[in-house]
VOBA-1610 file (N, C-alpha, C; in pm, whole numbers, padded with zeros to 5 digits, always signed):
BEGIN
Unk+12175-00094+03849Unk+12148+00025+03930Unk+12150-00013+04077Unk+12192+00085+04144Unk+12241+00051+04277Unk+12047+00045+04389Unk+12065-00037+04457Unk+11928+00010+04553Unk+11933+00124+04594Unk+11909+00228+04593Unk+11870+00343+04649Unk+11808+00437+04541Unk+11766+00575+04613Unk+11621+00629+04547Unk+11672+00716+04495Unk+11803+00731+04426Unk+11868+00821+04317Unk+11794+00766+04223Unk+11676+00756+04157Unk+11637+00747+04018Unk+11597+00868+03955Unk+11665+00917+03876Unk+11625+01036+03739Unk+11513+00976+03676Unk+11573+00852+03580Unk+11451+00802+03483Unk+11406+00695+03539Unk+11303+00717+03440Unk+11210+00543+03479Unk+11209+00527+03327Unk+11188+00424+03299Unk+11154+00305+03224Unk+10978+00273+03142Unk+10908+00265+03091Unk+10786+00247+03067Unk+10797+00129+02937Unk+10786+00049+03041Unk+10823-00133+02991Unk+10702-00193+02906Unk+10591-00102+02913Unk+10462-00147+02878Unk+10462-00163+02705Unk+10550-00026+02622Unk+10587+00013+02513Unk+10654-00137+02423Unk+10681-00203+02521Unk+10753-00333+02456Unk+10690-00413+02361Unk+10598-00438+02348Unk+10501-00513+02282Unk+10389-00415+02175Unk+10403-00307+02175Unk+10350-00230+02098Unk+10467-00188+01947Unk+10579-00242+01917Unk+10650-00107+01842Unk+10624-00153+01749Unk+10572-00299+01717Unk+10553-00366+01548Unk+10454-00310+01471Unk+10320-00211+01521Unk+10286-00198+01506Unk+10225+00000+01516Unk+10352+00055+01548Unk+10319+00185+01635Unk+10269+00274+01547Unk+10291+00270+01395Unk+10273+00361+01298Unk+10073+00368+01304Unk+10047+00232+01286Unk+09891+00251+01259Unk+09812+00256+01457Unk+09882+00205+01543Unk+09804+00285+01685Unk+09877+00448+01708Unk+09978+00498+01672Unk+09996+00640+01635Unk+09906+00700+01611Unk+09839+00649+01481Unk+09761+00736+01365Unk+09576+00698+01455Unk+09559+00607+01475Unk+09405+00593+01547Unk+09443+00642+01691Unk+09545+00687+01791Unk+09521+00723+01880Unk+09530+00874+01869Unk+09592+00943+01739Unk+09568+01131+01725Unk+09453+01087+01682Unk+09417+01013+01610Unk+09241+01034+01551Unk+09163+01079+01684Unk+09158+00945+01822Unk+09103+00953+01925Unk+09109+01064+02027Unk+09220+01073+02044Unk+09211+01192+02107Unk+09178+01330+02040Unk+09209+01376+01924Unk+09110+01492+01849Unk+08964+01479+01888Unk+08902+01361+01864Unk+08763+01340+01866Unk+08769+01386+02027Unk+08806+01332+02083Unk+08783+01340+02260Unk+08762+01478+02279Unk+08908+01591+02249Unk+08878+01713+02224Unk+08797+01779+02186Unk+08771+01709+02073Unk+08635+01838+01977Unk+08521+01793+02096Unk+08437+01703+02078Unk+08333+01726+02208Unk+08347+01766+02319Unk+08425+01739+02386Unk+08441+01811+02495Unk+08463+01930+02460Unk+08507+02014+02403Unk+08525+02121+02399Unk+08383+02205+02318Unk+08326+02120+02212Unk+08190+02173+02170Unk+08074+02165+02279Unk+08104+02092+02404Unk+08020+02067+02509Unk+08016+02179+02542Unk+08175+02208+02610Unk+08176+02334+02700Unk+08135+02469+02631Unk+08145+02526+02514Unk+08159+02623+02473Unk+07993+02620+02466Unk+07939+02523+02399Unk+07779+02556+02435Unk+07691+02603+02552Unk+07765+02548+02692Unk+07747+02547+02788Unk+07769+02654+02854Unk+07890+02728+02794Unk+07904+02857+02822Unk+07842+02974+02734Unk+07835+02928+02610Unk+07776+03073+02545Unk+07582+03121+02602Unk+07574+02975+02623Unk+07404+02953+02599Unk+07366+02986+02767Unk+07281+03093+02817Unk+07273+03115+02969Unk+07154+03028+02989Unk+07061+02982+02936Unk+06980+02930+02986Unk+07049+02754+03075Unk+07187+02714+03037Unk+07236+02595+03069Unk+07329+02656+03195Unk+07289+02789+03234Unk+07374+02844+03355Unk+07276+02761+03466Unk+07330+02652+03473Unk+07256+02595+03613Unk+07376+02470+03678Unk+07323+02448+03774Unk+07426+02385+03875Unk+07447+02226+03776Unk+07389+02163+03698Unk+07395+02025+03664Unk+07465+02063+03532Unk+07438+02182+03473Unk+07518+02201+03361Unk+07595+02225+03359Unk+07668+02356+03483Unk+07801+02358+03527Unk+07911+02228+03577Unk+07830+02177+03622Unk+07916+02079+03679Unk+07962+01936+03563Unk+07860+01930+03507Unk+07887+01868+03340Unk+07983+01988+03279Unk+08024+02082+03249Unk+08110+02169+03210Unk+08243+02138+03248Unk+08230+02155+03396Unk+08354+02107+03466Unk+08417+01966+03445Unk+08345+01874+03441Unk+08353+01686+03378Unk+08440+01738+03253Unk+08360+01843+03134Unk+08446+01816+03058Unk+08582+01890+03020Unk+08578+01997+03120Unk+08723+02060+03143Unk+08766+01938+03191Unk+08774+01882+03358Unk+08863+01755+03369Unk+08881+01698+03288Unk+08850+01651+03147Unk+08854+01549+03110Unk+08969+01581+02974Unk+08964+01713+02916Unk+09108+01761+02881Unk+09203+01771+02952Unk+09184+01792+03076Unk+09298+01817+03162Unk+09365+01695+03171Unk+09269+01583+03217Unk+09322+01411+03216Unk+09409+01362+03102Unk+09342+01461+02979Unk+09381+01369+02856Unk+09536+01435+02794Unk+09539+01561+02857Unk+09628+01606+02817Unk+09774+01601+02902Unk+09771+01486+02985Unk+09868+01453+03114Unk+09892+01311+03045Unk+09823+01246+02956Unk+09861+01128+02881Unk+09892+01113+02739Unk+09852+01163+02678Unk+09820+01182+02511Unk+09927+01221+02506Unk+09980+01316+02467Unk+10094+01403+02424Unk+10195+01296+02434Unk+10229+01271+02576Unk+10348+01231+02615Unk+10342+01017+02552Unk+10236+00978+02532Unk+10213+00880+02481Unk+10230+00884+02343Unk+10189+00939+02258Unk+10216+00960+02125Unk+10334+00997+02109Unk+10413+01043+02172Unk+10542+01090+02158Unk+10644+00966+02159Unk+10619+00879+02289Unk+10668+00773+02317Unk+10646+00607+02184Unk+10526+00590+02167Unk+10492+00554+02008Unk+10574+00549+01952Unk+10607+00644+01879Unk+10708+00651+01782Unk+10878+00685+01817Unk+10914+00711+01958Unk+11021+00730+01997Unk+11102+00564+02039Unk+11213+00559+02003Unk+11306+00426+02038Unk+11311+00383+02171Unk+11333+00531+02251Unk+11339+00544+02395Unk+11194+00566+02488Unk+11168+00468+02561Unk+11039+00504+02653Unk+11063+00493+02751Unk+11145+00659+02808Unk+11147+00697+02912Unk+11082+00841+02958Unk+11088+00788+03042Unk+11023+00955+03150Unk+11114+01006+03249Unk+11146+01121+03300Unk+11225+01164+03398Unk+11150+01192+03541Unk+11212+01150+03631Unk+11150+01179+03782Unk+11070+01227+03778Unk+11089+01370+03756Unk+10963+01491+03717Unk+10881+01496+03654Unk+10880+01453+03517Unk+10797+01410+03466Unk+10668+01302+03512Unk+10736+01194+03549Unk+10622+01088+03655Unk+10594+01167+03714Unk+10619+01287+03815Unk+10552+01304+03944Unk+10435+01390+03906Unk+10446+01469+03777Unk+10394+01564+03715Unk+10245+01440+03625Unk+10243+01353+03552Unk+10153+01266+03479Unk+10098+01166+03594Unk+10159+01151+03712Unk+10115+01088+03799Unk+10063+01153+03871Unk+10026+01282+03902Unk+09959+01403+03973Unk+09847+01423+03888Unk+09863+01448+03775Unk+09762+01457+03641Unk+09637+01399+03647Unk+09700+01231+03621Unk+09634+01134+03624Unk+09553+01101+03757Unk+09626+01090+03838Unk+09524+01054+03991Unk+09417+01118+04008Unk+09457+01261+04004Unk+09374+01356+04088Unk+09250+01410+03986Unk+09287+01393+03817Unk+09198+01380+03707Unk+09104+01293+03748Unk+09129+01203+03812Unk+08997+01063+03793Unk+08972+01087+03932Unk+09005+01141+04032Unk+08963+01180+04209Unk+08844+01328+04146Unk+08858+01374+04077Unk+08814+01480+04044Unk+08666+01464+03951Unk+08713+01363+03890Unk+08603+01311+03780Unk+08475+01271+03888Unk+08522+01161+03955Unk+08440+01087+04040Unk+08408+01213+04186Unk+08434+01305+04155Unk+08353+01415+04282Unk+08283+01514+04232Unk+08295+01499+04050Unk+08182+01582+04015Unk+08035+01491+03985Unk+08076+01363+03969Unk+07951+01259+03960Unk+07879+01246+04081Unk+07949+01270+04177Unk+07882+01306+04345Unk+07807+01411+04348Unk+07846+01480+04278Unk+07817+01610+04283Unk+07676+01579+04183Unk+07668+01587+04081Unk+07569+01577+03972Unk+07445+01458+04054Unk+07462+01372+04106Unk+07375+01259+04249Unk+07376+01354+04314Unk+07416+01382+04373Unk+07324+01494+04466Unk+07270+01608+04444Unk+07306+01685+04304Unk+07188+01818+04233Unk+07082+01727+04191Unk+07075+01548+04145Unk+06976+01545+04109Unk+06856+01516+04199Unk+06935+01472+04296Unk+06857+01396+04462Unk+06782+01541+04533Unk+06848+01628+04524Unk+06780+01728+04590Unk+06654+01802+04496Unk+06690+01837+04324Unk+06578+01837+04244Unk+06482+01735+04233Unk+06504+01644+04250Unk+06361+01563+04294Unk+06305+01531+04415Unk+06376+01483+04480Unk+06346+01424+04637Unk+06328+01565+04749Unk+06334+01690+04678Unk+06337+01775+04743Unk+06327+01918+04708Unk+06242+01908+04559Unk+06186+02005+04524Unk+06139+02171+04516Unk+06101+02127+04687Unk+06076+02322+04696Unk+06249+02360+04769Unk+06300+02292+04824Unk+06427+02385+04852Unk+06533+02415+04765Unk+06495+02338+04642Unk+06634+02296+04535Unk+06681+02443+04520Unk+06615+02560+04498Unk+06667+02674+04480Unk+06773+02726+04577Unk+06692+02721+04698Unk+06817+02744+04794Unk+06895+02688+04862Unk+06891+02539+04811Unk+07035+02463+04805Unk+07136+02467+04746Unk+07098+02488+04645Unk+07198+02483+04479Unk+07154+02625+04448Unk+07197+02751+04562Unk+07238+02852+04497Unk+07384+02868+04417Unk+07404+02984+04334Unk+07511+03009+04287Unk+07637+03002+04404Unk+07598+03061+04491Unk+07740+03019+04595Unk+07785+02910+04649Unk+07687+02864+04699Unk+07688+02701+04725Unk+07784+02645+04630Unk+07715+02645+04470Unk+07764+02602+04378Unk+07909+02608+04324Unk+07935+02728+04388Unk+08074+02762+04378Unk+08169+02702+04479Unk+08120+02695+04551Unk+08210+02638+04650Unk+08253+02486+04636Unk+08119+02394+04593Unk+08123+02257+04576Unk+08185+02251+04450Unk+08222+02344+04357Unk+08268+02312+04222Unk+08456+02324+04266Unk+08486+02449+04369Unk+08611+02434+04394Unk+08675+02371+04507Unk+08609+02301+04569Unk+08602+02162+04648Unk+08626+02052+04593Unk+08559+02010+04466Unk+08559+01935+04360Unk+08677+01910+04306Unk+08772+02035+04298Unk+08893+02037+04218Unk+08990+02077+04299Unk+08962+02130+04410Unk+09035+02164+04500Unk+09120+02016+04669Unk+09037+01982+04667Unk+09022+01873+04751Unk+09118+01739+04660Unk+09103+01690+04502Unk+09138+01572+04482Unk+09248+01624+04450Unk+09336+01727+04435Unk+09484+01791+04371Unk+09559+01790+04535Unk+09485+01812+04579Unk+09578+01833+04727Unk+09566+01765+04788Unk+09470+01608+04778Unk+09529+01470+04830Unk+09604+01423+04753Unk+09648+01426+04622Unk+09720+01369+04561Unk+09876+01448+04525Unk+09864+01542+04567Unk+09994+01658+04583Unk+10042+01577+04758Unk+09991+01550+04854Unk+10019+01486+04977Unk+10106+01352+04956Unk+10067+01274+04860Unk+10095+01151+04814Unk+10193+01141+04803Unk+10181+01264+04671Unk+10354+01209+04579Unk+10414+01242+04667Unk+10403+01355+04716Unk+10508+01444+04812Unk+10595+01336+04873Unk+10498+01294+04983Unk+10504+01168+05079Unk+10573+01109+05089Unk+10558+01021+04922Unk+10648+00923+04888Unk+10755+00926+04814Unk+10789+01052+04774Unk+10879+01114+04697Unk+11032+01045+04706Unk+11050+01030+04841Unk+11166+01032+04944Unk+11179+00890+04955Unk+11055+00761+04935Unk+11099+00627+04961Unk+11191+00604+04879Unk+11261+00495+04927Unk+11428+00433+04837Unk+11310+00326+04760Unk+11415+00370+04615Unk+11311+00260+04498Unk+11441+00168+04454Unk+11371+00036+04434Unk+11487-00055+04406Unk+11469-00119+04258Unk+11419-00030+04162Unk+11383-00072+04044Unk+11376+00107+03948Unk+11384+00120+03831Unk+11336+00202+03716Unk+11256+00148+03662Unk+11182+00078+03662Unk+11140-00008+03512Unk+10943-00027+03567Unk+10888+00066+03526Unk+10756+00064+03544Unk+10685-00017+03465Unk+10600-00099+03437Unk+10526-00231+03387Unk+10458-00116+03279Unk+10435+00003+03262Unk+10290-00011+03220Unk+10355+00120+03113Unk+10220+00223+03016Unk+10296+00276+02900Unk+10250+00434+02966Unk+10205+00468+03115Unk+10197+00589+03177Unk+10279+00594+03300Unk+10333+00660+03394Unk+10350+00670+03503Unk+10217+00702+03618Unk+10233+00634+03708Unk+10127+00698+03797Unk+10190+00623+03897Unk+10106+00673+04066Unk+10118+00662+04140Unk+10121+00525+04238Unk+10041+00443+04177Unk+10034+00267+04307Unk+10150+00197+04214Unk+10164+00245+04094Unk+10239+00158+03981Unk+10373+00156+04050Unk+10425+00342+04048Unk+10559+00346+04103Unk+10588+00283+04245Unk+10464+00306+04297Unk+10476+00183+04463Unk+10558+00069+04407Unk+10568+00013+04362Unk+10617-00160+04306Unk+10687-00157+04317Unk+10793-00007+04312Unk+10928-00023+04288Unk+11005+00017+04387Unk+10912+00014+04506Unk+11001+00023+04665Unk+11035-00061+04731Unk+11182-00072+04769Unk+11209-00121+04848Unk+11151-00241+04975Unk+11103-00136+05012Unk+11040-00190+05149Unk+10923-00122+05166Unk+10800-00187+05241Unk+10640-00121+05225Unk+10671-00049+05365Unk+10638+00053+05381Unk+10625+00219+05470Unk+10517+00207+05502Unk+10482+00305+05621Unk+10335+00329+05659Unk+10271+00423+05628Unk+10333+00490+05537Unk+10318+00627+05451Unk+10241+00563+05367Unk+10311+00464+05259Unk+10258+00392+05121Unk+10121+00303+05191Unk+10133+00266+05274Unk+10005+00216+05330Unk+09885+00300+05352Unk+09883+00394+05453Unk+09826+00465+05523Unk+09789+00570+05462Unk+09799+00640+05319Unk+09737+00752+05234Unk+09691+00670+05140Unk+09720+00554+05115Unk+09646+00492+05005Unk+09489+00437+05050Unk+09526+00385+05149Unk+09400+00331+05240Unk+09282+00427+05243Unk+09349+00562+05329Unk+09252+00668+05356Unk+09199+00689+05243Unk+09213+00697+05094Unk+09186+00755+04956Unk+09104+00679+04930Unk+09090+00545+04981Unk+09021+00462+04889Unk+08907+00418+05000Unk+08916+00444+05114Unk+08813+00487+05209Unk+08734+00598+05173Unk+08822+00724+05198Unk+08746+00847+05168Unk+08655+00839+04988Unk+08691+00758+04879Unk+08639+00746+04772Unk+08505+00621+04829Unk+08552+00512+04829Unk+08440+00443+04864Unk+08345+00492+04960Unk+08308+00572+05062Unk+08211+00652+05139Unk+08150+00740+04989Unk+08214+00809+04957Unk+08121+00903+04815Unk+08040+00799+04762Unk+08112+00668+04680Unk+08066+00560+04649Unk+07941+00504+04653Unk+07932+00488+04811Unk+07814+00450+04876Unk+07706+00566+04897Unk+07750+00720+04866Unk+07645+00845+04904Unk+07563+00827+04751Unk+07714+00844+04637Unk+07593+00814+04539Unk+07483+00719+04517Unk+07554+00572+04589Unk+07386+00482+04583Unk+07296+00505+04621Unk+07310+00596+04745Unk+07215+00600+04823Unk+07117+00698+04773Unk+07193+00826+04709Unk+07127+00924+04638Unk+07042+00858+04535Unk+07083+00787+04425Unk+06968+00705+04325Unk+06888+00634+04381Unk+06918+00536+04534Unk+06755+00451+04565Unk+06712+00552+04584Unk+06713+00672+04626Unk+06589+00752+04701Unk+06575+00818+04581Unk+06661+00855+04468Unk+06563+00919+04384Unk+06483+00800+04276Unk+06527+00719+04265Unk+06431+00578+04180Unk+06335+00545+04267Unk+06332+00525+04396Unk+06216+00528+04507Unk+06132+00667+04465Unk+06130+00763+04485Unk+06059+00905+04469Unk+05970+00860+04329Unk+06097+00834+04189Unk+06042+00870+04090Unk+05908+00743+04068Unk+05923+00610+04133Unk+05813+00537+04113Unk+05693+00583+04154Unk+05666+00691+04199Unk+05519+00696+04252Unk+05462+00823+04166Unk+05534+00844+04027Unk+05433+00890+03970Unk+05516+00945+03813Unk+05450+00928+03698Unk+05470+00918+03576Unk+05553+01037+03526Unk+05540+01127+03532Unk+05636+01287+03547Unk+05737+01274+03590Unk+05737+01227+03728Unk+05871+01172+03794Unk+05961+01084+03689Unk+05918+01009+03692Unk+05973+00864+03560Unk+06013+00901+03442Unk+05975+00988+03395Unk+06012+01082+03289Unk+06125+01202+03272Unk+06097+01231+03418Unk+06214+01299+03477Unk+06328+01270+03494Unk+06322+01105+03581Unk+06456+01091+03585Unk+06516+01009+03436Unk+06418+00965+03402Unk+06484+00884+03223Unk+06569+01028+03158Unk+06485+01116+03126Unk+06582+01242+03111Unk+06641+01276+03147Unk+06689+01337+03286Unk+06831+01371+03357Unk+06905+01308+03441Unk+06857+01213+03490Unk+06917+01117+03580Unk+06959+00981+03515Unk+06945+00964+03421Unk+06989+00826+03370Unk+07134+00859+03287Unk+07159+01008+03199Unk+07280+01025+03206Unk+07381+01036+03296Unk+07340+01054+03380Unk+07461+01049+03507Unk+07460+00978+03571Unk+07391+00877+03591Unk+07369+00756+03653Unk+07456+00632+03501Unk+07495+00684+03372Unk+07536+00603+03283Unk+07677+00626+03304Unk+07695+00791+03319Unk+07838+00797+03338Unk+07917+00733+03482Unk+07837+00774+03535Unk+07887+00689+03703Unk+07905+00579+03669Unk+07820+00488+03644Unk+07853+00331+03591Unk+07992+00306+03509Unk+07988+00390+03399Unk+08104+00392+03319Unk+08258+00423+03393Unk+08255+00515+03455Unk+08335+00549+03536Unk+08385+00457+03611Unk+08304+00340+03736Unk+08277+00322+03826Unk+08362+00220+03761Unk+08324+00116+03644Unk+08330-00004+03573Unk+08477-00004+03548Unk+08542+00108+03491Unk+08681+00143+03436Unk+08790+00164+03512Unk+08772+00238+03656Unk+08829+00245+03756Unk+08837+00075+03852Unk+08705+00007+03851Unk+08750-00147+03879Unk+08829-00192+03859Unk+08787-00206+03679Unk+08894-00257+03542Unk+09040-00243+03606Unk+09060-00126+03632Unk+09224-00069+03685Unk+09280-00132+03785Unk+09159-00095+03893Unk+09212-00180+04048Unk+09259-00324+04064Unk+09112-00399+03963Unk+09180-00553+03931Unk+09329-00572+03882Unk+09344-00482+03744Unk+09472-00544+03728Unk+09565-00486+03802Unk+09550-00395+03887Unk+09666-00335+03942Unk+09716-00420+04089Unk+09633-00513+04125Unk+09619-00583+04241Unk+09628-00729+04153Unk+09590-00732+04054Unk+09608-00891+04050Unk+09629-00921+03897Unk+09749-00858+03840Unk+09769-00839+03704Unk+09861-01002+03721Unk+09860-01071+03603Unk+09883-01199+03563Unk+09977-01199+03452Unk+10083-01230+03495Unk+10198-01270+03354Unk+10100-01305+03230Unk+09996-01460+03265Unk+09961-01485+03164Unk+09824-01406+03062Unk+09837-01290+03117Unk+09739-01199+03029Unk+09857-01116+02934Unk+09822-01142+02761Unk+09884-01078+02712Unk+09919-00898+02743Unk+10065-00888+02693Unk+10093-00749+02778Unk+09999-00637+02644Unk+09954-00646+02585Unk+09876-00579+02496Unk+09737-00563+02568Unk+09688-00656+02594Unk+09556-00649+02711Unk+09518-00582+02822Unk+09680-00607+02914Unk+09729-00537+03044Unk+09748-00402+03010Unk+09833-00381+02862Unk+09819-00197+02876Unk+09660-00119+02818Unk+09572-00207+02743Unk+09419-00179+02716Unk+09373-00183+02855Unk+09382-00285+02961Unk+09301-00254+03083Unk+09386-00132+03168Unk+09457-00060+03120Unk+09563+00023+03231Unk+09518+00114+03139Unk+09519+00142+03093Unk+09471+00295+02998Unk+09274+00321+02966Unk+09239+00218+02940Unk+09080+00215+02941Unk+08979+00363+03013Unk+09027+00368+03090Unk+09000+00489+03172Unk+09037+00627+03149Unk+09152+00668+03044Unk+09198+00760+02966Unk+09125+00745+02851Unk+09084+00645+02829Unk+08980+00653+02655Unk+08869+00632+02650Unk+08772+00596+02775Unk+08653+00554+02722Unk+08581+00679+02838Unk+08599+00676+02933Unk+08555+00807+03008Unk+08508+00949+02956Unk+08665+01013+02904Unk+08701+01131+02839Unk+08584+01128+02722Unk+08575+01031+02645Unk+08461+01030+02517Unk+08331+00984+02490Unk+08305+00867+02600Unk+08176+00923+02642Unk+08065+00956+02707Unk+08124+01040+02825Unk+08050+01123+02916Unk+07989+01258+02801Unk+08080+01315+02719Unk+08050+01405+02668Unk+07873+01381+02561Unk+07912+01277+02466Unk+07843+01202+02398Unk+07690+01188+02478Unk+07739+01118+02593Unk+07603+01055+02694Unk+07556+01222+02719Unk+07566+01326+02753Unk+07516+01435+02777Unk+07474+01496+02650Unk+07573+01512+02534Unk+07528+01578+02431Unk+07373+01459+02398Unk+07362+01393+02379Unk+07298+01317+02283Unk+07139+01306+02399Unk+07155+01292+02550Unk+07047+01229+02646Unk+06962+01350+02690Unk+07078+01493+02750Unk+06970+01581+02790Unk+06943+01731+02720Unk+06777+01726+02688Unk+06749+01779+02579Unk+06796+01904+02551Unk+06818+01969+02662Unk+06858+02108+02625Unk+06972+02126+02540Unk+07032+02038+02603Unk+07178+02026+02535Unk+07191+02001+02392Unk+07088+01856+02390Unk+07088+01828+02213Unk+06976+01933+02133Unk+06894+02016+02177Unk+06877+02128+02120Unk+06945+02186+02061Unk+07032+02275+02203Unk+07109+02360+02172Unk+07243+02313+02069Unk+07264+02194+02083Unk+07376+02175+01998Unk+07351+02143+01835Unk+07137+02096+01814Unk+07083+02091+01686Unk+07098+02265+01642Unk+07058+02337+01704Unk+07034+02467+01659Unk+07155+02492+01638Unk+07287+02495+01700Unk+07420+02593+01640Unk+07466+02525+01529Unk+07426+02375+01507Unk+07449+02339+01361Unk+07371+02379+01253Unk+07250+02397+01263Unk+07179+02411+01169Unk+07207+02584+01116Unk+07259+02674+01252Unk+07320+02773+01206Unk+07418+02765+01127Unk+07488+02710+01133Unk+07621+02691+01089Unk+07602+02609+00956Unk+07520+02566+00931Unk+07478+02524+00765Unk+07408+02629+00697Unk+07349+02688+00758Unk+07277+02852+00709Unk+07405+02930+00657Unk+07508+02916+00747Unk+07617+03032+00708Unk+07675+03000+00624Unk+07689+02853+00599Unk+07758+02773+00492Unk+07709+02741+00341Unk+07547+02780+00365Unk+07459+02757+00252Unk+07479+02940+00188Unk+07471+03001+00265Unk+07493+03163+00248Unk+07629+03192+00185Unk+07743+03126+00235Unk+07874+03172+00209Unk+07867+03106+00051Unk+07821+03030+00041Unk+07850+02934-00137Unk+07755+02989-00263Unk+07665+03101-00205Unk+07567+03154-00256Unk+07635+03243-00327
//
């Protein structure tokens, strides 16, 4: 292929080392992603039928798990497809489309966990105003800020770089995304520099708001037993998912900055995908299972639902 940035397809080189085996990771990755689906989606629908969970920490856990179909469904499909296909390619459009998906899915993820640190920083550390902080409008606004803000830095990106001359097809890994296809330019721009930088500036500042939000609410909650109880109940799930999050997105950066021939390529595509599978399944889990309303509400619509089932066989 000639150097210049006529590329249609790319390549997804990662598939290489997987085909001896594609029939049985086929069959456990529809398993995984179904599962991913059904909770998330039994999250949300609880969340929506049930008004008493009409509140700003439940909405915004709602929204986590809309993103988190949205994420999964910009990889899954087109991965399972590839599995079992001879050919693992993608077309221009396609990358720009799973690489838009993907970015701005996990820019999005990590600004509703900002978000959830600071409904919880202001419900504790700040008590009598929480109402008229985290009104419904407010709420609205920070929820389409949330989703609004990480699509249209990452719509800037591709755009951006749309146009650099690429001197390669052949992407390392078994998704398309955005620093990956960097590799395959030519020559480094101040474009490819200079929006990547800002992103990972503008992310690391959130970074540092959420720490700051937990010392002051783990400071608050030590000075008295209610408190401590408080935050073990609502603040330690989102303080688990942040971690999780936080840990997986590393995972990525390391190898994406300092990936090693001598790490098997089976490893390299587990640390490059990790963040599509362990996120998506269990943030949902860590909420269903930690805060009570939730695992109430989700004991009670089962136990309905065995009533109807004990009734229907009757």
């Amino acid at each position: 292929m000639n150097n210049t940035s006529v590329v249609t397809m790319f390549t997804l080189s990662g598939f290489d080392s997987i085909t001896e085996h594609r029939f049985i990771l086929f069959a456990l990755t529809f398993v995984f992603y179904c599962v991913i689906v059904q909770v998330n989606v039994t999250l949300i629908v609880i969340i929506i039928i049930d008004k008493s969970l009409h509140e700003p920490m439940f909405i915004f856990i709602c929204n986590l798990c809309i993103n988190a179909l949205y994420r999964t469904a910009g990889f899954y499909p087109k991965f399972l497809m590839d599995i079992l296909s001879d050919s693992h390619v993608i077309s221009y459009a396609g990358c720009f489309v799973q690489s838009l998906v993907v970015t701005s899915s996990t820019c999005v993820d990590f600004s509703f966990l900002v978000l959830m640190a600071y409904d919880r920083y202001v419900a504790i550390c700040r008590p009598l105003v929480y109402h008229s902080v985290m009104n419904t409008q407010r709420v609205s606004v920070l929820v389409f800020a949330a989703w609004f803000v990480p699509v249209v830095q990452m719509l800037v990106i591709i755009i951006s770089t749309s146009t650099i001359r690429l001197c390669s097809s052949k992407i390392s890994r078994v998704y398309c995304v955005t620093y990956a296809k960097r590799r395959l330019e030519c020559s480094v721009s101040i474009t490819t520099v200079l929006f990547p930088a800002f992103m990972i500036t503008f992310y690391l500042c959130l970074f540092l708001l959420v720490i700051y939000s937990y010392f002051h609410i783990m400071k608050t909650c030590l000075t008295s037993k209610d408190d401590r109880i408080k935050f073990l109940q609502t603040c330690l799930p989102h303080l688990m998912s942040f971690i999780v999050m936080s840990m997986c997105l590393l995972f990525d950066i390391l190898h994406e900055g300092f990936s090693s021939e001598r790490i098997p390529e089976s490893a390299r595509n587990f640390i490059a995908i990790q963040f599509l599978l362990v996120p998506p399944l269990i943030n949902p889990l860590i909420y269903g299972l930690k805060l009570n309303k939730v695992r109430n509400r989700i004991n009670r619509f089962m136990c309905r639902k065995r009533n109807i089932v004990k009734c229907s066989t009757v």
